[in-house]
C-alpha positions as a Markdown table, in Angstrom:
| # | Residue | x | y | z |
|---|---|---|---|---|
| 1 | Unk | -8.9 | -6.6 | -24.7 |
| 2 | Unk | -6.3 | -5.1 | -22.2 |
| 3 | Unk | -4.1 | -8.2 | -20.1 |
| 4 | Unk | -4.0 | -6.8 | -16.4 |
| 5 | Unk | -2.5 | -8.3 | -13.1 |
| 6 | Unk | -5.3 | -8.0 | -10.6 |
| 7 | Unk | -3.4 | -7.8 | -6.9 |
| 8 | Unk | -5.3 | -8.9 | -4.1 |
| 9 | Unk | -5.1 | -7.5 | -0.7 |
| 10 | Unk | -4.7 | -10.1 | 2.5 |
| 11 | Unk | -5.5 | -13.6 | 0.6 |
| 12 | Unk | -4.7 | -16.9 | 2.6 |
| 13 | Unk | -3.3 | -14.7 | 5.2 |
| 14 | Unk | -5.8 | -13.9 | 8.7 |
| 15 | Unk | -9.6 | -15.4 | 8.1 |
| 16 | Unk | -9.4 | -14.7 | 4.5 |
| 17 | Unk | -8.9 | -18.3 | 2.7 |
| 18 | Unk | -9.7 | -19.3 | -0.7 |
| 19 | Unk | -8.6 | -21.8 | -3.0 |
| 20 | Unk | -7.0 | -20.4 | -6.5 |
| 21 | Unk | -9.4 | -22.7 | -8.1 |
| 22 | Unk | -12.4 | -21.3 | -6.7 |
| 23 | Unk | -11.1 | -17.8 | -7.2 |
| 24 | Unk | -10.2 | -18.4 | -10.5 |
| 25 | Unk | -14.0 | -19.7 | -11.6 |
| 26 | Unk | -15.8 | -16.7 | -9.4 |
| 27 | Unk | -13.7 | -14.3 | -11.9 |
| 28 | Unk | -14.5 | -15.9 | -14.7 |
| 29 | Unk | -18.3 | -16.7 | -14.2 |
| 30 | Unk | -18.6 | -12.9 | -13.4 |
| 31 | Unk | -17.4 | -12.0 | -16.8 |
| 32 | Unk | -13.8 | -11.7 | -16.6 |
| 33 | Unk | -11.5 | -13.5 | -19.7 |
| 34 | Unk | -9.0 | -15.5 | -19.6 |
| 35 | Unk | -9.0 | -15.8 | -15.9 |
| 36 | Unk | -5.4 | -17.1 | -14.3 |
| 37 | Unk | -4.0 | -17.6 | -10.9 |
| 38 | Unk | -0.6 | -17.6 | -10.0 |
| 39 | Unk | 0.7 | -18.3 | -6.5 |
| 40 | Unk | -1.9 | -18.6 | -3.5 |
| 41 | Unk | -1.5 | -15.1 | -2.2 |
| 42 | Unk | -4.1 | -13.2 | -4.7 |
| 43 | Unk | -2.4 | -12.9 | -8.2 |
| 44 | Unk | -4.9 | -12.8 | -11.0 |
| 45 | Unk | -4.5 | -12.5 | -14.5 |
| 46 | Unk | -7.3 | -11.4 | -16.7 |
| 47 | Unk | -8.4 | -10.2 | -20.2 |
| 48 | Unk | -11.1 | -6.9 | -20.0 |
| 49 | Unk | -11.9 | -4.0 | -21.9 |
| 50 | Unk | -13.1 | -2.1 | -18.8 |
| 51 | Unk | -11.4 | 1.3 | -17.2 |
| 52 | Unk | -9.8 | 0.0 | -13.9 |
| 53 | Unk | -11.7 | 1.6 | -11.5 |
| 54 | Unk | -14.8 | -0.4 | -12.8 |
| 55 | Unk | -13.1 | -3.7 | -12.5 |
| 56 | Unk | -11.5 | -3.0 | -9.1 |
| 57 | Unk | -15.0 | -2.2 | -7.7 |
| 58 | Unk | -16.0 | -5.7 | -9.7 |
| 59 | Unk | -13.7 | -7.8 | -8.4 |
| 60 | Unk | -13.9 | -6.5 | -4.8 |
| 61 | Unk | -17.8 | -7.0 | -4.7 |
| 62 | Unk | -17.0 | -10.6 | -6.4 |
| 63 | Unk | -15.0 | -11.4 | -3.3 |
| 64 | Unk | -17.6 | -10.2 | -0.7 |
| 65 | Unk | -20.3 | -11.9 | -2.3 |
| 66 | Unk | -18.5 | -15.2 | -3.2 |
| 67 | Unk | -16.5 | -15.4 | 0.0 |
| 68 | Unk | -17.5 | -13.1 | 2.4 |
| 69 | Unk | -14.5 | -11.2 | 3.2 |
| 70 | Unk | -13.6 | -7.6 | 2.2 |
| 71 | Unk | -10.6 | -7.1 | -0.1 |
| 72 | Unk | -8.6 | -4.1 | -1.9 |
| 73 | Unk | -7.7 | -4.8 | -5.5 |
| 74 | Unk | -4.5 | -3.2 | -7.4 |
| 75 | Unk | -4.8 | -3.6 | -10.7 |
| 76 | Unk | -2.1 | -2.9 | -12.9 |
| 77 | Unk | -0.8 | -3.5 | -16.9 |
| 78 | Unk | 1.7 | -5.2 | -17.8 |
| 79 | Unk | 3.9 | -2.3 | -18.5 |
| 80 | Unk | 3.0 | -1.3 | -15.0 |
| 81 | Unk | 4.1 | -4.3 | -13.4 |
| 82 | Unk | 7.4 | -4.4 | -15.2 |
| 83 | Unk | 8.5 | -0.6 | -14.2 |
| 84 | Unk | 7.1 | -2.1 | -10.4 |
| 85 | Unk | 10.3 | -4.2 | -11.1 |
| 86 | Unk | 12.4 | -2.6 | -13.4 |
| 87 | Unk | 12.2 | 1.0 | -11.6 |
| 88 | Unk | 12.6 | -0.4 | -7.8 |
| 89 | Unk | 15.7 | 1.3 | -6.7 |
| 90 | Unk | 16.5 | -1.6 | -4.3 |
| 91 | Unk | 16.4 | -4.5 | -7.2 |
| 92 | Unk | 19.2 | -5.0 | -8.9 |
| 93 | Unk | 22.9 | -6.3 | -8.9 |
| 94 | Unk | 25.8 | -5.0 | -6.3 |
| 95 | Unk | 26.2 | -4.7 | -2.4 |
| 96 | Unk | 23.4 | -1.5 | -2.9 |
| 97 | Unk | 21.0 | -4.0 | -4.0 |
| 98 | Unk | 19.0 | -6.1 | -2.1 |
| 99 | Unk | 17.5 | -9.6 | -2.1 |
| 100 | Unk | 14.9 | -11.0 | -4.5 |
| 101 | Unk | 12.9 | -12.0 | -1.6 |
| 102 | Unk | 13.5 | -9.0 | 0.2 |
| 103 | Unk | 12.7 | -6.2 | -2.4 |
| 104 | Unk | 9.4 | -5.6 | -2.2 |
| 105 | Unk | 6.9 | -3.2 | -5.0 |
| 106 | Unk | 4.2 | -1.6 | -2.3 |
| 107 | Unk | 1.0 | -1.3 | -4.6 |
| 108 | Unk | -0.9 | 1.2 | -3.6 |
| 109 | Unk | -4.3 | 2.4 | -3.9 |
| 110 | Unk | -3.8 | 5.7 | -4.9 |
| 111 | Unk | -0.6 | 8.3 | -5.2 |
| 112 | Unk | 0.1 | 9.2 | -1.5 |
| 113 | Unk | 0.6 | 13.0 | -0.8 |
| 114 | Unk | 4.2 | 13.7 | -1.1 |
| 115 | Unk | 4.6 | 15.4 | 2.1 |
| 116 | Unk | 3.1 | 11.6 | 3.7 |
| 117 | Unk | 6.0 | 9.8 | 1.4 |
| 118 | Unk | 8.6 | 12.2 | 3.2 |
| 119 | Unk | 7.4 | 12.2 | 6.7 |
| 120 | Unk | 7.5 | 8.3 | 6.4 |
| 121 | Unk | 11.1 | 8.1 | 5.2 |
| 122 | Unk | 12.2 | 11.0 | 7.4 |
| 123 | Unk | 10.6 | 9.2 | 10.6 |
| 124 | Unk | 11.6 | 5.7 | 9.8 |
| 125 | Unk | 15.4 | 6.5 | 8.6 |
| 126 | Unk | 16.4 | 6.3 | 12.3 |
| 127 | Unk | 14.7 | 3.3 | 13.4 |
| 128 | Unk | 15.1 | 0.4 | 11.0 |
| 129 | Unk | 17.5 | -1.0 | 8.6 |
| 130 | Unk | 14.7 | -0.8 | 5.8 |
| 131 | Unk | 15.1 | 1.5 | 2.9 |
| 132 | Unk | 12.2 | 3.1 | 1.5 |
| 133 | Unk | 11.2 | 5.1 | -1.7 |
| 134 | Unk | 8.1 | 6.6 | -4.1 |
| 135 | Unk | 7.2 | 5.4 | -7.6 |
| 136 | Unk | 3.9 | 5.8 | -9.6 |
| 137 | Unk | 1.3 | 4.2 | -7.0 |
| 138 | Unk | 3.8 | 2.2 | -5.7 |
| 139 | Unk | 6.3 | 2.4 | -2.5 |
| 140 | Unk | 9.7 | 0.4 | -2.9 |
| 141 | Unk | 10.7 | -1.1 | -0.2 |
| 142 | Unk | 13.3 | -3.3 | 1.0 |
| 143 | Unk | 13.1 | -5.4 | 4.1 |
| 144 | Unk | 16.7 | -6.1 | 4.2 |
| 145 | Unk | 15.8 | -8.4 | 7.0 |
| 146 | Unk | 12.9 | -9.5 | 6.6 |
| 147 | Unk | 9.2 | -8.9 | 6.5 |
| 148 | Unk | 8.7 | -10.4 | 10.4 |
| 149 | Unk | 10.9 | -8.3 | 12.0 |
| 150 | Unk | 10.1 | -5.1 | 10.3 |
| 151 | Unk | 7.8 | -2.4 | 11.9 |
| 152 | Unk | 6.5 | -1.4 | 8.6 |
| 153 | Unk | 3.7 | -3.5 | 8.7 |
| 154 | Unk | 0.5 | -3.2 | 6.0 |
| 155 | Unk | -1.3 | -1.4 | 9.0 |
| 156 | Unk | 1.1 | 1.2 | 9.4 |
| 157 | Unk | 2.2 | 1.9 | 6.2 |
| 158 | Unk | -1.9 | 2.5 | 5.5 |
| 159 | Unk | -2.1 | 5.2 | 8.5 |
| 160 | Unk | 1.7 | 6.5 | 6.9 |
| 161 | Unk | 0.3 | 6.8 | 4.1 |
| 162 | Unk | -3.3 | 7.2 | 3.5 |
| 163 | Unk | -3.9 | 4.9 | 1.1 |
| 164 | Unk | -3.9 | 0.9 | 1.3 |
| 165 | Unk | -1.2 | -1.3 | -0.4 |
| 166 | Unk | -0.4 | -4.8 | -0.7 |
| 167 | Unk | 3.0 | -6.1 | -1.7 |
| 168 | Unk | 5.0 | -8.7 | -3.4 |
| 169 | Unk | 8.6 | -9.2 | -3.7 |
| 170 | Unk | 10.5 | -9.5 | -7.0 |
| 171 | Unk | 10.7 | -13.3 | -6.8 |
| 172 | Unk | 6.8 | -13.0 | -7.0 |
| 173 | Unk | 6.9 | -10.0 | -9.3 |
| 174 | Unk | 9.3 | -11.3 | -11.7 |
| 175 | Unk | 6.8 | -14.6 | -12.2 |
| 176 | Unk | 3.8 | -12.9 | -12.4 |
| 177 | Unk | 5.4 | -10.9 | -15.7 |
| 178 | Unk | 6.3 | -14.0 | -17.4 |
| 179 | Unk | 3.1 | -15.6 | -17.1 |
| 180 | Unk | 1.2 | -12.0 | -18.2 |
| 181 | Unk | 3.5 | -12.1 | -21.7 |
């Protein structure tokens, strides 16, 4: 069985509430192994065998039916969440380096179109502080600021970029590995 970070999009944020607990024992009655949360904001663990597309569609129908709200899922290895750390241009060490809680690994849905990834950094490079680049079906970003004050919101990053996304910082990121190894 393959261990996988399941990321889910807009928990405990808007209408969409659930406890962990409950989350945690709707994955695992549908099938899933070795079913763990961490944090309230959609981070699940879990032991399948299944290509990812399958388990995506899985887990999003487990939410609709269970909870009634629509969700996207990321899921992602564990090699895949380290390089979301380990590759982010803006983690690190030094003055070019930005904050733990700051840094954030944009999962996304799909590769964007490159030409999206450069209009978006084009466009945006004279109107915020933020600092933006591609990986694998993930954007780096930091906030430098913050979140709140940022105008690259979830909703405009999706219409950016064509594809939807949900993020965590490295703070987040770098707990979620540990408890995957």
């Amino acid at each position: 069985m393959s261990r996988y970070l399941a990321l889910l999009g807009s928990i405990n944020i808007g209408g969409n509430r659930v406890k962990m607990v409950d989350l945690k024992a709707a994955f695992a009655d549908a099938g899933f192994g070795d079913v763990t949360t961490v944090a309230a904001s959609g981070n699940v663990i879990l032991d399948d065998d299944r290509d990812s597309t399958t388990i995506e569609v899985q887990m999003e129908s487990v939410l609709k039916q269970q909870f009634g709200f629509d969700s996207c899922v990321m899921l992602r290895s564990r090699d895949e969440v380290r390089a979301a750390i380990e590759e982010n241009p803006f983690h690190g060490t030094g003055p070019q380096h930005g904050s733990d809680k700051m840094v954030h690994s944009i999962f996304l849905s799909q590769q964007p179109e490159q030409t999206r990834v450069d209009a978006l950094i084009q466009q945006h490079a004279t109107k915020g502080s933020e600092r933006l680049a591609i990986g694998d079906r993930v954007l780096y970003l930091d906030y430098v600021h913050g979140v709140g004050v940022s105008d690259l919101s979830n909703k405009f990053l999706r219409r950016a970029l064509g594809c939807t996304g949900t993020a965590r910082n490295m703070n987040s990121l770098k707990n979620i590995l540990s408890k995957m190894e």
